[in-house]
Each structure stands twice: as C-alpha cells, then as structure tokens.
VOFI-199211 format. One line per 10 residues: their letters; for each residue y, x, z of N, C-alpha, C. Coordinates in steps of 0.2 Angstrom, whole numbers. Each point is the difference from the previous one (the first is absolute). Layout:
residues N
A) Y,X,Z,Y,X,Z,Y,X,Z ~ ...
This chain:
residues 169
XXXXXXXXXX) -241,-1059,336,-1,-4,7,0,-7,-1 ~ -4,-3,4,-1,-9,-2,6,-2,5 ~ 3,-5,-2,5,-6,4,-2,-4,3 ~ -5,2,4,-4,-8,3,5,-7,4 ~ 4,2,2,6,-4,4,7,-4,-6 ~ -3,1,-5,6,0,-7,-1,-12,2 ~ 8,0,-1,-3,-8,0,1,-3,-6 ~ -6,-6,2,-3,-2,-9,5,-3,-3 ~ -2,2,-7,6,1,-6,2,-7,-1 ~ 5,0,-3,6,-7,-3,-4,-2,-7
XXXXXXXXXX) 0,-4,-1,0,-3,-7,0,4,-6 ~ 8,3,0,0,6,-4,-2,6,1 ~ 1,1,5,-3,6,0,-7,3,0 ~ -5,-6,2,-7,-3,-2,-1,2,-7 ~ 5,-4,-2,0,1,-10,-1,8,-2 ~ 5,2,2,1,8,-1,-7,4,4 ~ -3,1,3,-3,1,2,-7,0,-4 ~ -3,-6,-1,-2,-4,-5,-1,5,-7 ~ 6,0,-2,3,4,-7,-3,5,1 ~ 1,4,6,0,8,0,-9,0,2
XXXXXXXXXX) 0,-1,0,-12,-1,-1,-1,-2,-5 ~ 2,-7,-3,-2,0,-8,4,5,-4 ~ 5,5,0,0,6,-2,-4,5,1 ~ -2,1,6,-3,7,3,-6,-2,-2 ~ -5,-5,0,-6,-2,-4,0,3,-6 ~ 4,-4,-6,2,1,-6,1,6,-3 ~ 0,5,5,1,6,-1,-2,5,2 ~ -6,-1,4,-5,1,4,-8,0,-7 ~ 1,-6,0,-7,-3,-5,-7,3,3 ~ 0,0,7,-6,-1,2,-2,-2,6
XXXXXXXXXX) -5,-2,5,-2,-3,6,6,4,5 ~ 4,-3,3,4,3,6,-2,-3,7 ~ -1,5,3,-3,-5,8,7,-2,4 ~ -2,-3,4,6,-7,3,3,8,5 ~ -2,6,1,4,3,5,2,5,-5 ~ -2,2,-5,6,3,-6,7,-5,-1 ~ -2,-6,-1,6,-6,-3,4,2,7 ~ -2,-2,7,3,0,5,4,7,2 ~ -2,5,-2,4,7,-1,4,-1,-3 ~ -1,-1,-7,6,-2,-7,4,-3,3
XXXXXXXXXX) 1,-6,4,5,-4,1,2,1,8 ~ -2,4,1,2,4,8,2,-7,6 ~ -7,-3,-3,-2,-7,6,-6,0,-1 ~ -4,-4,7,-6,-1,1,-3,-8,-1 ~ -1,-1,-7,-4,-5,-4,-1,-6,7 ~ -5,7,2,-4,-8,6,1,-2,4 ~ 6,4,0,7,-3,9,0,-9,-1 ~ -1,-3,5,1,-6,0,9,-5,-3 ~ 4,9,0,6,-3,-1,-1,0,-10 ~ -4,2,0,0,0,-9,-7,-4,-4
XXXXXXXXXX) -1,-4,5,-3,-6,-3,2,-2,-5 ~ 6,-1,-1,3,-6,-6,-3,6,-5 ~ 5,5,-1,-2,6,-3,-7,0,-4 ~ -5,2,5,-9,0,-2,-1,-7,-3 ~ 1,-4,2,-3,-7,-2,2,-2,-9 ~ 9,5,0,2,-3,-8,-4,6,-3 ~ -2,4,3,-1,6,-6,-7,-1,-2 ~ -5,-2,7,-5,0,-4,-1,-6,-1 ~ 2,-6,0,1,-6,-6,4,2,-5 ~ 2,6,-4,4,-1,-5,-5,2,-6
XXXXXXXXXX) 4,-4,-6,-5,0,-5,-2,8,-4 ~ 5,3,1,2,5,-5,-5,6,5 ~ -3,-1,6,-4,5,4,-5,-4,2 ~ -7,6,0,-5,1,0,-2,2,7 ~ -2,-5,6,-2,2,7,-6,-1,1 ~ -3,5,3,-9,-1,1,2,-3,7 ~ 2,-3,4,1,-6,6,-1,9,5 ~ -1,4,-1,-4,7,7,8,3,1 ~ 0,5,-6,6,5,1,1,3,-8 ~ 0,-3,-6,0,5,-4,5,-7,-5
XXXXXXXXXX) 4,4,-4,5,-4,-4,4,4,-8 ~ -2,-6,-6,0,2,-4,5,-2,-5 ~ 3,2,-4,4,-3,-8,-6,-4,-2 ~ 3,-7,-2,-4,-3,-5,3,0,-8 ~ -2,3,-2,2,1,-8,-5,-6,-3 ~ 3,-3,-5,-4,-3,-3,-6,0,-3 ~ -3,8,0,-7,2,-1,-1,5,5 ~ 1,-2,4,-3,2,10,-3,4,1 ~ -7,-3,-5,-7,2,0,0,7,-4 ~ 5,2,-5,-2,5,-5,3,6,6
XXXXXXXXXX) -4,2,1,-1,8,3,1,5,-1 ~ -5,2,-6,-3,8,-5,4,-3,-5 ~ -3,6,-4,0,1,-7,-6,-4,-3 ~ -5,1,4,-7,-6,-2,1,-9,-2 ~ 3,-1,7,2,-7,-1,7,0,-4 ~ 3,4,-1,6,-3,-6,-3,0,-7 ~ -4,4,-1,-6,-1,-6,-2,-5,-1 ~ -4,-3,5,-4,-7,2,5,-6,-3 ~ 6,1,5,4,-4,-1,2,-3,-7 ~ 3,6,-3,2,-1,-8,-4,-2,-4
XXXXXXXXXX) -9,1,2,-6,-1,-5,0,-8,3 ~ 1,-2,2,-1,-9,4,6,-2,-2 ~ 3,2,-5,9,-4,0,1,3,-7 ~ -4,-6,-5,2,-1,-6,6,1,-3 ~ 4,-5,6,6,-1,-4,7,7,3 ~ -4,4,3,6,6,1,2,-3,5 ~ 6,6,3,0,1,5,9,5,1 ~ 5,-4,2,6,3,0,0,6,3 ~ 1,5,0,2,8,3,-1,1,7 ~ 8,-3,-1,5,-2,6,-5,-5,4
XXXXXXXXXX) -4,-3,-1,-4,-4,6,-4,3,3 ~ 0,6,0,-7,7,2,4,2,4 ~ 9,2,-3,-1,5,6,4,1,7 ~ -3,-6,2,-2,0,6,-6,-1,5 ~ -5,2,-3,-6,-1,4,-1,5,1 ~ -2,8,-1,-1,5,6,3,5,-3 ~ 0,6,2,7,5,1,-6,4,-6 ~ 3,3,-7,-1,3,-4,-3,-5,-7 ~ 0,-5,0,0,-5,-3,4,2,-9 ~ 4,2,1,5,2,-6,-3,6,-3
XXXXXXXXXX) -3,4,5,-2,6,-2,-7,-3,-4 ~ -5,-3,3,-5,-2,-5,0,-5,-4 ~ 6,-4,-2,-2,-2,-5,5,4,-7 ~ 2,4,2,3,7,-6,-9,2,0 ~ -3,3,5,-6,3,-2,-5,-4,-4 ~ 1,-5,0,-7,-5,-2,3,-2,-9 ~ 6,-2,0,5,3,-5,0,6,-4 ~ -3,5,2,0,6,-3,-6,1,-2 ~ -4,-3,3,-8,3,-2,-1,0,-8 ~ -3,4,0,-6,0,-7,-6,0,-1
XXXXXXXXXX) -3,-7,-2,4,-8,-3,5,-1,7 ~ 3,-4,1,5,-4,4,-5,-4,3 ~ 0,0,7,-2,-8,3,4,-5,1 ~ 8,1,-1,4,-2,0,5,-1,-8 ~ 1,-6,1,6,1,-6,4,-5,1 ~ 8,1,-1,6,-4,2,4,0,-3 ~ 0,-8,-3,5,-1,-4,8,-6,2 ~ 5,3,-2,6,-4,0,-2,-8,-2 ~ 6,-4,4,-2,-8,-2,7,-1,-4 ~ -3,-2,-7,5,-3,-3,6,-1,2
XXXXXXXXXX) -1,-6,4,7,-2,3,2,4,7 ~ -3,0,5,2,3,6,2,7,-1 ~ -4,4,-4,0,8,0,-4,2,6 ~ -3,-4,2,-5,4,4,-6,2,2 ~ -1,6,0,-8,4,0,-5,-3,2 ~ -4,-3,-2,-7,-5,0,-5,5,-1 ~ -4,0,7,-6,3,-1,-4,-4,-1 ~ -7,5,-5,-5,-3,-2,-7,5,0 ~ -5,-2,2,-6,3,0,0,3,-7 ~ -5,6,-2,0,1,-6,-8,-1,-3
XXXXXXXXXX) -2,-1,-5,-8,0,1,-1,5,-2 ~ -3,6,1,-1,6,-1,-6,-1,-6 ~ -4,-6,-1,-6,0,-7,4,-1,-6 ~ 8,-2,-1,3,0,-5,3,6,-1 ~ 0,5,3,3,6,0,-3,4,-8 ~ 5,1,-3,-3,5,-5,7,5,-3 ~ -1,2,-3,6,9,-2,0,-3,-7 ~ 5,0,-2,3,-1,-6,3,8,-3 ~ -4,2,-7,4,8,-3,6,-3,-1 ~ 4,7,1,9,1,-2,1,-2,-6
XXXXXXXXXX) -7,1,-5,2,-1,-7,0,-9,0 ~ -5,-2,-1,0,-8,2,8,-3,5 ~ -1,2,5,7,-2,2,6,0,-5 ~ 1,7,-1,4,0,-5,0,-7,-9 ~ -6,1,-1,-1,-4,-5,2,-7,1 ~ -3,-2,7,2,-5,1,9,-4,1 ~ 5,5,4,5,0,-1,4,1,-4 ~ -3,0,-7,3,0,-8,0,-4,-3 ~ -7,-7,3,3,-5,-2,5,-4,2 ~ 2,-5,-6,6,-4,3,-1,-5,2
XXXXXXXXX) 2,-4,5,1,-4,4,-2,-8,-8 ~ -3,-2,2,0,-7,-4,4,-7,0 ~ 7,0,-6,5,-4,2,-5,-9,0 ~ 4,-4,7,-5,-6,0,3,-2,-8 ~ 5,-1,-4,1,-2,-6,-4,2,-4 ~ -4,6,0,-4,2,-7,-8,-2,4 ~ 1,-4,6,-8,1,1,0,-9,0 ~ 5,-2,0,-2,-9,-3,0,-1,-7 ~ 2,4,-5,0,-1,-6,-7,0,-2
C-alpha cells in the first residue's frame, strides 16, 4: 500500500532511500517503471512531498530515466543487452575487456559468457592479466582456428625451453 501523506525525507534519510533504488536497480538489471519503484519503497515517487526524492534520482548518474515512467541501472556498458551485443561488444574492443565489468549489464550475463567461452571454436577467449589476475575478455577470430593432433602437441611439449644464454652465444 502507497504512503501518500509520508512527510518529505531529511537529508539522510533522502540518502538512504536514494541507496535503496540504486540497489533495487542493480539488482533488478532491467527497465523498472516509476510505480514498480514506488511499490518497492512503499511511497508514491510523484507525491509533491517527494520531489526532492524524483528530481535526485532521475538526475543521478549511476540511473537511466526515459523523462515518462521507466528506470534503469547504468552499467558501464548499458547498451549491452543479449548475448548478440556482448559479441559485438568484444569484437569492437581490441584491447579486451575486464570480466567483472560485464557483470552488471543484464541478468544472465555470467551465464553467456561461460557459453560463449565454451563454444567449439570459442567466440570468446579470457585471459588473466599479469599483474591484476584479472579475467580479460577477448573476441576470438574464428579464421585462426585450427586443431592441432595429440601427437604434435605432445611433440611439441618435449621440446626444451630455449636458455636466453645459449641463444646469445
């Protein structure tokens, strides 16, 4: 049931309120309309008494307001929707792309890049960084794709590593 009589919030408790929608967004990851939000926080958004309220939230950076009635998490890739656009995405981004910076753009995100990861060939390939330890995504070109026999693999891992002292002599 809505609070329509609730009186307008303090500074703090602004704040908190505030927090509890950039949570409920963020954990949501998709378009929420302004009377879902206003259920969730068992107040009514467009009460004149929560002006302050509407004005900070759809000014805040971290949300995504069509100016009508619908409200959204901004993840740092927004835009990436499907599975199609995270494809897109990695192929446009030579230089990779940290993991963890994915996942928060839409609800099953984790699940398709394990899938895209799995494939045979892989559209996906992710490698640890050096120094951070972190999982860097990278498009993979599937026209470099080719099957190497167990025996050649093997063959190959017999040779020895070449010491740089006997390779400047």
């Amino acid at each position: 049931k809505l609070r329509q009589c609730r009186p307008a919030p303090t500074m703090a408790s602004l704040n908190l309120l505030i927090k509890k929608v950039l949570d409920y967004l963020k954990s949501e990851l998709r378009e929420v309309t302004t009377a879902e939000l206003s259920s969730h926080l068992a107040l009514d958004l467009t009460a004149p008494a929560q002006q302050d309220l509407f004005r900070n939230l759809s000014s805040n950076p971290k949300i995504i307001f069509d100016g009508q009635s619908s409200w959204r998490w901004r993840s740092v890739y927004h835009f990436v929707k499907t599975r199609a656009d995270l494809v897109t995405l990695l192929r446009n981004s030579p230089h990779g792309i940290v993991s963890t910076a994915l996942h928060d753009t839409y609800k099953g995100v984790k699940n398709d890049i394990q899938t895209l990861l799995d494939a045979d060939p892989p559209l996906v390939i992710a490698i640890s960084h050096y120094v951070s330890k972190k999982e860097v995504l990278y498009s993979y070109d599937q026209t470099v794709h080719f099957r190497v026999s167990p025996a050649v693999a093997a063959a190959w891992a017999e040779v020895p590593p070449v010491d740089k002292a006997e390779q400047d002599r």
